[in-house]
C-alpha positions as CSV (number, residue, x, y, z in Angstrom):
1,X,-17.1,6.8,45.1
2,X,-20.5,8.0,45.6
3,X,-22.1,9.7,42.8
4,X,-21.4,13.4,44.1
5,X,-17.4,12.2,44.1
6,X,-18.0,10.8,40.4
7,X,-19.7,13.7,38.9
8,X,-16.9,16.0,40.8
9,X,-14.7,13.4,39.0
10,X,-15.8,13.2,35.6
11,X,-16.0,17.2,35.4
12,X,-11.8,17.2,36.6
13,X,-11.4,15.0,33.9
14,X,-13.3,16.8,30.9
15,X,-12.3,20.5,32.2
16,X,-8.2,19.3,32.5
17,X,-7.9,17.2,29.5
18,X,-5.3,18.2,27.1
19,X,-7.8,17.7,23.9
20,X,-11.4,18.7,22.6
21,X,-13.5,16.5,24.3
22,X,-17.2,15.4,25.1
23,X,-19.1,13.1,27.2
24,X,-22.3,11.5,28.0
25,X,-23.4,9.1,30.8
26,X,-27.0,8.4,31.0
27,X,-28.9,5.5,33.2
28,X,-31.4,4.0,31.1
29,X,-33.3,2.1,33.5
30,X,-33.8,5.8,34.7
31,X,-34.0,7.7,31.7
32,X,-31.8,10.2,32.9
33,X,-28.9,11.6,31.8
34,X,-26.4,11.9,35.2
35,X,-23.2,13.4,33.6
36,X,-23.1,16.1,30.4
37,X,-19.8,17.6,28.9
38,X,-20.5,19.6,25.5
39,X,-22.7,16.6,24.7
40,X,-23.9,18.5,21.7
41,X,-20.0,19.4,20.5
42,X,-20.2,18.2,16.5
43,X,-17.2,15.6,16.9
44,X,-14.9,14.4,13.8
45,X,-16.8,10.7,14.4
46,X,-13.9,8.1,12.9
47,X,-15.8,4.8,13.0
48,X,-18.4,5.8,15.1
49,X,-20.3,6.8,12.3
50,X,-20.6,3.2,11.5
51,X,-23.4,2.7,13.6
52,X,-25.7,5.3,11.4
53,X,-24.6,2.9,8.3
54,X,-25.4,-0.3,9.8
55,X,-28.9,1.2,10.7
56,X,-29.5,2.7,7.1
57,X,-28.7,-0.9,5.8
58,X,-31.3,-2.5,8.4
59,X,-33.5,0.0,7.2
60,X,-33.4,-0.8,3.6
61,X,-33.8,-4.7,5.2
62,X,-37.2,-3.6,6.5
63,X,-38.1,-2.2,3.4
64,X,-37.6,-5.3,1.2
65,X,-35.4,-3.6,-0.7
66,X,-32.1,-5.8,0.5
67,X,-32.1,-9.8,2.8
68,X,-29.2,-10.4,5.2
69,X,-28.2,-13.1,3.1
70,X,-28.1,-11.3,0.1
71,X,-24.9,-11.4,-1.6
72,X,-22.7,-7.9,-2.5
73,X,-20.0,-7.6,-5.2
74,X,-16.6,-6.7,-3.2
75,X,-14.3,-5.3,-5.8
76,X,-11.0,-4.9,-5.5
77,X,-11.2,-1.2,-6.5
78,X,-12.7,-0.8,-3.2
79,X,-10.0,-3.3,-1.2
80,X,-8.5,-1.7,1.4
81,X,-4.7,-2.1,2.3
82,X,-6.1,-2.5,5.9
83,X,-8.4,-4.7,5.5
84,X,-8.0,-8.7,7.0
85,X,-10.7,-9.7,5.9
86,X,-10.8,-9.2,2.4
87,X,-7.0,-9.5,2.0
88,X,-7.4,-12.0,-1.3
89,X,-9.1,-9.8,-3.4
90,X,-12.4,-9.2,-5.2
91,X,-15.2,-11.6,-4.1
92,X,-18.9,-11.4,-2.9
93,X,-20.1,-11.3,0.9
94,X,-23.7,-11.0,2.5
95,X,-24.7,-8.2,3.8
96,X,-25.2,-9.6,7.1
97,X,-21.1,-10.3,7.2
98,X,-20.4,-7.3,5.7
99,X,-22.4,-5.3,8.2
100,X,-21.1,-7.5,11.1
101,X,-17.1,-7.0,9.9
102,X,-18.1,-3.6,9.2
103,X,-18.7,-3.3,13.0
104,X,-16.9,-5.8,14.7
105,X,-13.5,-5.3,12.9
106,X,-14.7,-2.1,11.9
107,X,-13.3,-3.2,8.5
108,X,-13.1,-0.2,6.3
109,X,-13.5,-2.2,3.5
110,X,-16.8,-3.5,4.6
111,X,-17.7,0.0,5.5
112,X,-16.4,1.2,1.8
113,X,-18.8,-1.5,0.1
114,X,-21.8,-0.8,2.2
115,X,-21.6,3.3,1.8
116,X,-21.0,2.7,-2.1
117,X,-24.5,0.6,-2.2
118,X,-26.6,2.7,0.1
119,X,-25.2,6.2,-0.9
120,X,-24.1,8.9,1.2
121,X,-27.7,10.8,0.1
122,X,-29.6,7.8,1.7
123,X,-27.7,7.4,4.8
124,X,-27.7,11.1,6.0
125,X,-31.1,11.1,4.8
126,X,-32.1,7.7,7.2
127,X,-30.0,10.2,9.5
128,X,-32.0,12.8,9.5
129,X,-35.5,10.5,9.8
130,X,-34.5,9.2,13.3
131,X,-34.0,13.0,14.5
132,X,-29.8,12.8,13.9
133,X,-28.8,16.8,13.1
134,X,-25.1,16.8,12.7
135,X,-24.5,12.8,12.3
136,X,-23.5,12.2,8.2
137,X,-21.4,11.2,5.9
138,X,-19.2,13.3,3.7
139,X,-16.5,10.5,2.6
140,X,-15.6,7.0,2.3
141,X,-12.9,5.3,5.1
142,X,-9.6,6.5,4.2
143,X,-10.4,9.0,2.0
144,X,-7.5,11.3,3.1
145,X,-7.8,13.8,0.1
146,X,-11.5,14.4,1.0
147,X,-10.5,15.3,4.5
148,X,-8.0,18.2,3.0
149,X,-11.0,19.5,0.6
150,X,-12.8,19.9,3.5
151,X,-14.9,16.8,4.0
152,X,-15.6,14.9,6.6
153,X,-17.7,12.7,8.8
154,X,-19.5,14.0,11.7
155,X,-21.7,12.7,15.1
156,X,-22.1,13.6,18.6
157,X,-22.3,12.3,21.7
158,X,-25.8,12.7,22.5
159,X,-26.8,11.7,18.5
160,X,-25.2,8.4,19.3
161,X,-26.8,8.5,22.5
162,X,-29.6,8.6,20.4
163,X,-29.2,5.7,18.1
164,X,-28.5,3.1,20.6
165,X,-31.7,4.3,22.4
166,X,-33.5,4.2,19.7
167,X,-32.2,0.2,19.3
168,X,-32.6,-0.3,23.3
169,X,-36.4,0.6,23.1
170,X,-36.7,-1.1,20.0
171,X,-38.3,2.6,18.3
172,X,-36.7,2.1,15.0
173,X,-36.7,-0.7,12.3
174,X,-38.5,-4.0,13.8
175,X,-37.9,-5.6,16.9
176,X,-36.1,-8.4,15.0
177,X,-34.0,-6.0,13.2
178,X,-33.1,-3.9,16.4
179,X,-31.9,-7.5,18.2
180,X,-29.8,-8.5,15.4
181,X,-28.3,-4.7,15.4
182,X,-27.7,-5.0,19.2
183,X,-26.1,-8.5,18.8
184,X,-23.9,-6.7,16.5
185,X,-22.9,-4.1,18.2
186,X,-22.3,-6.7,21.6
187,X,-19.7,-8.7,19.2
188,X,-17.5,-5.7,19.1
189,X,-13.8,-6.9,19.5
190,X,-12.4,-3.5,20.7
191,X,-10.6,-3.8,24.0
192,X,-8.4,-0.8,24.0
193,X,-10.6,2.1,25.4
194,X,-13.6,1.5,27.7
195,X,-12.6,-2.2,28.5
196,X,-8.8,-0.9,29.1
197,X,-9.2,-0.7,32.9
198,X,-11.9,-3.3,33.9
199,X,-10.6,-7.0,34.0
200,X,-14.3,-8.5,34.0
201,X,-16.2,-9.7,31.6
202,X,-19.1,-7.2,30.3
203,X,-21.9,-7.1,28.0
204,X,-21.0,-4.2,26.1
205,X,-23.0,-3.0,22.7
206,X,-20.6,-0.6,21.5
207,X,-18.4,0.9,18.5
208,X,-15.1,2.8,18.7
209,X,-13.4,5.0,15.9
210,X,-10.0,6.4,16.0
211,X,-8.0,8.6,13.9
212,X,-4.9,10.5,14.7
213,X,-4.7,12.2,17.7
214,X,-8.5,11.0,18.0
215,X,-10.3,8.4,19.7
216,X,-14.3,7.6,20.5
217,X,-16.6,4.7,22.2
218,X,-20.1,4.9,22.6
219,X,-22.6,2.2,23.7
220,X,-24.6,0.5,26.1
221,X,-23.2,-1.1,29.2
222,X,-25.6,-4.1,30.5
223,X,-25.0,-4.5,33.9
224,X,-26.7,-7.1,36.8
225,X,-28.5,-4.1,38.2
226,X,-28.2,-1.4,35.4
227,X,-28.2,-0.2,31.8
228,X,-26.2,2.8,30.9
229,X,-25.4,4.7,27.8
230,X,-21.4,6.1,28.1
231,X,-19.8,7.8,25.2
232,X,-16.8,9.7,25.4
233,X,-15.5,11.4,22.4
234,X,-11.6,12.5,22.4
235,X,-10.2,14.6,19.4
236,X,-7.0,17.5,19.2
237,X,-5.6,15.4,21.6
238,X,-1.4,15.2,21.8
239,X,-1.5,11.7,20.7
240,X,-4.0,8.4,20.5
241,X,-2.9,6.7,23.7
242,X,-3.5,9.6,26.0
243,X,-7.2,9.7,24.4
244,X,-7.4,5.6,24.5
245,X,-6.3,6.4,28.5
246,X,-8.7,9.2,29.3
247,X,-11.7,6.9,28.3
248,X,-10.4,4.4,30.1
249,X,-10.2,6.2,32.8
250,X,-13.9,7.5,32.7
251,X,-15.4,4.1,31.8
252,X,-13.5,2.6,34.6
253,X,-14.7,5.2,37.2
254,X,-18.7,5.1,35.7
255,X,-18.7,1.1,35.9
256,X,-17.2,1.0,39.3
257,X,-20.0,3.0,40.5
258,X,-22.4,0.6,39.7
259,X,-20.2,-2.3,40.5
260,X,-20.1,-1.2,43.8
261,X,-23.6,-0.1,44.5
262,X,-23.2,3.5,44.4
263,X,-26.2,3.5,41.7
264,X,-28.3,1.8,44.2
265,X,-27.8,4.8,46.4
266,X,-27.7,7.8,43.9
């Protein structure tokens, strides 16, 4: 599939889907963005918005105000039922494993902890520092009731975009700071969307966030002979595995274009 036939691809795919959709595909070798489908659309983010909290904690890092190996109360008042990882009860953690099952597991416990010690304020507020216009957070994970009053949490797929760019070019935090976010972000455990469809091993920084009838992945694919940014966003869909197959389905048909030299031609 040359990249005509992918872009002619990617567009079936958005324009048919039975769900609210968005997508993003840019090279960043090239610093180009080669597909756009409502990139802008503010998306219900699910545990993308994860990403944002994990830099607003880095950021605090590189202000001195909190170390990596810093320990954090975990009570049990905020102990998920989900949660594997802090299924005995109240404890303390570091923030460095709190931020890496926060991501990895996308523990919503971790997440829970982390958002009641930075504050909402301050993360929107980091948000809105690294140019972010419609990534925030209005609740906590699981916060059902806050969802019926009307709150949320929000991002887009070019604001992601944004963030793991930012990390890529090493624009935000320190370069030290930005490596240990990226080798975060590449521990991911997630299998179920953009790996679904591609047997081979991959370098992927990524996060995924899923709700009902919802799904998301964002991140950078690190390739032999390419770096690209994919995010596909996937909401008012008619149930989670046809969004968990649709981005599938794209992140299959964008890595087989550069798996088969396609990019070398575009």
């Amino acid at each position: 599939m040359n990249q005509q036939e992918l872009l002619a691809y990617l567009q079936k795919e958005a324009e048919t889907a039975q769900a609210k959709v968005s997508v993003l595909w840019k090279d960043m070798d090239a610093d180009q963005e080669l597909y756009a489908f409502a990139p802008d659309r503010e998306m219900v983010s699910a545990s993308t918005i994860k990403v944002l909290i994990l830099l607003a904690a880095l950021e605090r890092v590189r202000q001195g105000r909190e170390t990596l190996d810093g320990l954090v109360e975990v009570p049990s008042s905020l102990i998920l039922e989900d949660t594997t990882v802090y299924e005995y009860g109240s404890t303390t953690d570091t923030l460095d494993h709190l931020l890496r099952w926060m991501i990895i597991l996308s523990d919503n416990t971790a997440t829970n902890v982390l958002i009641h010690r930075l504050g909402m304020e301050e993360i929107n507020a980091y948000g809105r520092s690294i140019g972010l216009r419609l990534s925030r957070v209005e609740r906590v994970m699981l916060d059902f009731a806050a969802i019926d009053q009307g709150r949320n949490n929000y991002t887009s797929a070019r604001e992601q975009c944004r963030m793991y760019e930012l990390l890529l070019r090493r624009s935000i935090l320190t370069p030290a700071l930005c490596n240990y976010a990226m080798e975060v972000l590449l521990s991911q455990r997630s299998t179920s969307d953009f790996l679904r469809y591609i047997p081979y091993p991959l370098k992927l920084a990524h996060k995924t966030g899923g709700l009902d009838f919802l799904n998301h992945d964002a991140g950078l694919f690190f390739l032999e002979n390419a770096c690209y940014y994919l995010g596909v966003f996937v909401q008012e869909a008619p149930d989670d595995l046809y969004c968990k197959r649709l981005i599938g389905r794209i992140s299959k048909a964008v890595y087989a274009f550069y798996k088969e030299g396609g990019h070398d031609h575009a």
